[in-house]
C-alpha positions in Angstrom: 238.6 239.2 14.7 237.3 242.6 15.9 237.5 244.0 12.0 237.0 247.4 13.2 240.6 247.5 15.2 242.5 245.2 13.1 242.1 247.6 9.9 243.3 250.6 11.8 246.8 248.7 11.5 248.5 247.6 8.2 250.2 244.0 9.4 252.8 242.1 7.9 250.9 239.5 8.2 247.2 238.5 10.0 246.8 235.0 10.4 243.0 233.5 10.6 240.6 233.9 13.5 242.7 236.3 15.5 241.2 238.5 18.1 242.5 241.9 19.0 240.7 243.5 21.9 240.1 247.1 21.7 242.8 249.7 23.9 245.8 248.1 22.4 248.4 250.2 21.3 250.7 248.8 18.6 253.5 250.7 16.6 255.3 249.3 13.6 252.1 246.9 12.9 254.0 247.1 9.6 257.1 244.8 11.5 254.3 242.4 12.8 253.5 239.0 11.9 251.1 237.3 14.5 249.8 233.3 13.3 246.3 231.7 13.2 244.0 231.8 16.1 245.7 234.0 18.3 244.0 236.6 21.5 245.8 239.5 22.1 243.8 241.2 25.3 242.9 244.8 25.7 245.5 247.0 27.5 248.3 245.5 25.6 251.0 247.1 24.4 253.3 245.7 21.3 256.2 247.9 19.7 257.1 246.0 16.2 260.7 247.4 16.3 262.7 245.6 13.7 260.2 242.7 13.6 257.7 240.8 15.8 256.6 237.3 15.2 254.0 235.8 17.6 252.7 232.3 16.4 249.5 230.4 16.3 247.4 229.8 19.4 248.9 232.5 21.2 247.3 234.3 24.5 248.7 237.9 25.4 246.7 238.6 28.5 245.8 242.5 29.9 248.8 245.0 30.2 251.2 242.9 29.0 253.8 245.1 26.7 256.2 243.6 24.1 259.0 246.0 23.9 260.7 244.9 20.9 262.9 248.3 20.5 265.8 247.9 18.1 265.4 244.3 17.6 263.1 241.2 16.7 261.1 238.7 18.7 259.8 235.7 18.4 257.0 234.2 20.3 256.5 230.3 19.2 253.0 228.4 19.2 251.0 228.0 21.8 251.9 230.1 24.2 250.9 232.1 26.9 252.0 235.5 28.0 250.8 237.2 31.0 251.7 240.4 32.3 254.8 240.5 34.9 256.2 238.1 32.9 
């Protein structure tokens, strides 16, 4: 993990071996849970809202943006989220 941008953020919880390129902008990192071995890309975008879950072995490619808002999200294992999705 790139320690120097994960500890800018208090997490719910930081799973092992998870990168976090630098440029991200996250709010709420107190709502967000992300699982082992997951990438999130630079030029991302995540907004905790009432709670964000993305699971193990997850990919969130460049300028992707997870507008969670009001609500909660869930992003299972293993998956891939590229931006224009």
């Amino acid at each position: 993990m790139e320690q120097m941008y994960a500890a800018l953020w208090q997490w719910k919880h930081m799973g092992k071996g998870v990168d976090i390129f630098e440029y991200c902008v996250i709010l709420r990192p107190e709502n967000i849970s992300i699982g082992d071995r997951s990438r999130i890309d630079s030029f991302v975008k995540i907004e905790g809202g009432l709670g964000a879950t993305i699971g193990s072995g997850v990919h969130i490619s460049r300028f992707v943006h997870l507008n969670v808002g009001g609500s909660t999200r869930i992003i299972g294992d293993n998956v891939a989220v590229t931006s224009g999705a």
